[in-house]
N, C-alpha and C positions, 0 to 999 in steps of 0.2 A: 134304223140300223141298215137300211136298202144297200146292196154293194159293200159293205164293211163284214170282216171279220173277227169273232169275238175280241181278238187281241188288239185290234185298229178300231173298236167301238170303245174299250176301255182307254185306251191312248187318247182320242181325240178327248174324254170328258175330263182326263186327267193334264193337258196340257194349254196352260194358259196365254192369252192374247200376249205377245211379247215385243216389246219396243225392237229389239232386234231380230232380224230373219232369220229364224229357228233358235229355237229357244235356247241362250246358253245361262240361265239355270239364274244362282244366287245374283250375278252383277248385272242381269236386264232389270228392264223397271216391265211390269207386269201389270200393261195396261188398265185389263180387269179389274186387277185387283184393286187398283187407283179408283178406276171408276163407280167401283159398287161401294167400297167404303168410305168417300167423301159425299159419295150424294146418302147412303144411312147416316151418316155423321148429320149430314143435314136435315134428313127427316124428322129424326130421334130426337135430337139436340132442340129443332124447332118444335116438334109440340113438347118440348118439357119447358122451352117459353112463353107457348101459348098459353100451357096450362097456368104456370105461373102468374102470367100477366093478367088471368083472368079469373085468379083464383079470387074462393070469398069465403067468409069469416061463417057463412050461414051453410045450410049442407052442400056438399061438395059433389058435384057430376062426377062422373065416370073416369073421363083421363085427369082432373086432379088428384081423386082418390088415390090412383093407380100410379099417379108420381107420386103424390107423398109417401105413400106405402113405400116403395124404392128407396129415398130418399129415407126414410124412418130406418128401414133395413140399412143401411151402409152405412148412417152413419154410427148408431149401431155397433155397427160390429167394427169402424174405426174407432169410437171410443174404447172398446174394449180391447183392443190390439195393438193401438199407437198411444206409445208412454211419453211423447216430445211433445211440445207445443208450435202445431202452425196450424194456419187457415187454411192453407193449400192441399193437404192431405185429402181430406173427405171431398171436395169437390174432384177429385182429381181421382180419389177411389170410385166416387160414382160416374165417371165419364167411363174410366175403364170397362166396370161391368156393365154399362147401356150399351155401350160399345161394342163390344166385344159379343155381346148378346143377339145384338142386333144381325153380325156379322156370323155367327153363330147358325143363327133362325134360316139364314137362307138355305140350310144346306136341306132343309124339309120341303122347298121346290120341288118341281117335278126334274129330274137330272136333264131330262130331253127337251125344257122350255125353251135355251136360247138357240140351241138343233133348230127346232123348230119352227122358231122365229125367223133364224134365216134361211130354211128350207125356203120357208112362205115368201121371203123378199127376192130372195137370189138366185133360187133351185137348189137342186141336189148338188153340183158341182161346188156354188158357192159355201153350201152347208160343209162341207167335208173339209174345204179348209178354212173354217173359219171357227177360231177357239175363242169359248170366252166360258169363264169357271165365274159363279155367283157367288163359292165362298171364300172370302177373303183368309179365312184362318186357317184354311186346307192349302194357303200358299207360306213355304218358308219367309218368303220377302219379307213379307206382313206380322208375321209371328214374331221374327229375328228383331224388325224393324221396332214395335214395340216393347221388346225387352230391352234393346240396346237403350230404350229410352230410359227404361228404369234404371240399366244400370248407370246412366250418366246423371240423374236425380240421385241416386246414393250417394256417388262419389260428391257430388254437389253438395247433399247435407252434409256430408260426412268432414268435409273441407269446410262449411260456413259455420258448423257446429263446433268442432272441435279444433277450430284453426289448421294450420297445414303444419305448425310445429305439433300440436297434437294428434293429429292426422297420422305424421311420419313418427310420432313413438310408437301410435297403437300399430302402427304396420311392423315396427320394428320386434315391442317386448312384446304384444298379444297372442297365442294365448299364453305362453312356457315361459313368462317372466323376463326380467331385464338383464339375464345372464349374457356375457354377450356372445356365449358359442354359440345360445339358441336362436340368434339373430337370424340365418341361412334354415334352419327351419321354421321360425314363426313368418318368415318372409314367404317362403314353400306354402304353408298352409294357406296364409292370406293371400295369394296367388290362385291356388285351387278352390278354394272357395268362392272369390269374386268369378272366376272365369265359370262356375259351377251355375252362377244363379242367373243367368243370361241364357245361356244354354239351356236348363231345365226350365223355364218360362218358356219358349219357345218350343222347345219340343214336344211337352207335354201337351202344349194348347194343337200345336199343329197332328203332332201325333193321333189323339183321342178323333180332333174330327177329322182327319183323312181320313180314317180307318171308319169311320161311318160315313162319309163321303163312297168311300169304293163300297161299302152293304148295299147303299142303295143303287148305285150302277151295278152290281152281280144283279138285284133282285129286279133291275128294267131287263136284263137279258132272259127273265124267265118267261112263259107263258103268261095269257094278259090275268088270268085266274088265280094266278099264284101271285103274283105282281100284289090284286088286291089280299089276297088273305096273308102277305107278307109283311108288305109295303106299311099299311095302316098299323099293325101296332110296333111295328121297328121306330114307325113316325112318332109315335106314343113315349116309346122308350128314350128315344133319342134328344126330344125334350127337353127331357132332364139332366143327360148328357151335357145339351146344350147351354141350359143353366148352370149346371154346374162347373165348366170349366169354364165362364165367364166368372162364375163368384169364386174359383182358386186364383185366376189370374192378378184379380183384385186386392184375394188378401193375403198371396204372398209379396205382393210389392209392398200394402202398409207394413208386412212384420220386413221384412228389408228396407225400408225407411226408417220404420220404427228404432232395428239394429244401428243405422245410421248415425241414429240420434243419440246413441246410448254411449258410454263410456269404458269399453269393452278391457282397457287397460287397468283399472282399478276394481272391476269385477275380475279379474283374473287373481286377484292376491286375494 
């Protein structure tokens, strides 16, 4: 924190490496945050190959156990949640929450590691302006970015499932029936609704961990004693955090796919 002021130590950890010169926000692409979650995509992703490719029938080592357990858990809780039939769903529930998890984990780093790293390469001058944030999901881009994906998977099922002539009834009569004054309201809701679940997938995820992303930058500006009897069980708590708003992420998309799949027109009568 040499030469910074509390409000200029919180700023630099809070602003990300940006394709453009000073960061303008939602429409840069946010380098960081590219580059910490395709090289975790590829860690994660790779030893849940490895594990596989090397899995055996006889007792199981440590990273198979630890994927199958995952694997047992998600699909799991997709069969219990998704009423449609595809193959795509569970593998596609379990990318999310490895994902997500993974991207998640970083934020229990020390906040001053990449500081530091390029204190070490560059000096001081280069450290001060050089941003780079390890958690991917403490970034809108990234948050927004993966929900937009779900909601275009909804619209997807919702259009291969029920045709797009079916498609355009349930947007029309669902849920107030096929009256047709209630057309300009069931159109109102199904508008508010869609635009509703993009939006709460993203903010929820980004929200919960910005908000432990800045505990633990308050708790670097304390003294180094407080730091530790702070730090370690916030790390503790936050865990769980972590997990947990990997495995919402998850399984609000399957019940939004699941809805997808569903027939919402004829459950309305």
């Amino acid at each position: 924190m040499s030469g910074q002021t509390t409000s200029e130590y919180i700023q630099h950890h809070l602003t990300n490496w940006s394709s453009v010169h000073g960061d303008k926000g939602f429409w840069s692409f946010h380098v960081d945050t590219l580059i910490v979650s395709i090289v975790l995509g590829l860690i994660v992703f790779g030893a849940m190959w490895l594990a596989a490719r090397k899995a055996t029938a006889g007792v199981p080592g440590g990273l198979q156990n630890f994927v199958e357990m995952v694997i047992e858990m998600v699909d799991t809780q997709v069969k219990d949640t998704f009423h449609g039939k595809s193959e795509f769903i569970a593998p596609l529930a379990l990318t999310i929450f490895v994902w997500i998890f993974a991207m998640n984990a970083m934020d229990v780093l020390p906040v001053d590691l990449m500081s530091g790293l390029a204190h070490l390469i560059g000096g001081e001058e280069f450290a001060e302006h050089f941003h780079f944030k390890m958690v991917p999901s403490t970034d809108l881009n990234a948050t927004f970015a993966m929900s937009f994906s779900v909601f275009f998977l909804i619209y997807f099922y919702s259009l291969k499932i029920k045709g797009f002539g079916g498609f355009t009834k349930e947007v029309l009569f669902a849920p107030f029936g096929r009256n047709p004054l209630l057309i300009p309201v069931n159109v109102l809701f199904r508008i508010v609704e869609d635009i509703a679940k993009p939006i709460s997938l993203a903010l929820r995820l980004f929200g919960n961990m910005y908000a432990g992303e800045m505990v633990f930058i308050l708790i670097a500006l304390l003294p180094w004693y407080l730091q530790w009897m702070l730090g370690a069980p916030w790390a503790i708590f936050h865990l769980l955090i972590i997990t947990l708003q990997a495995f919402v992420f998850m399984m609000l998309t399957v019940v939004y796919l699941s809805m997808a799949h569903e027939d919402h027109l004829h459950e309305s009568h």
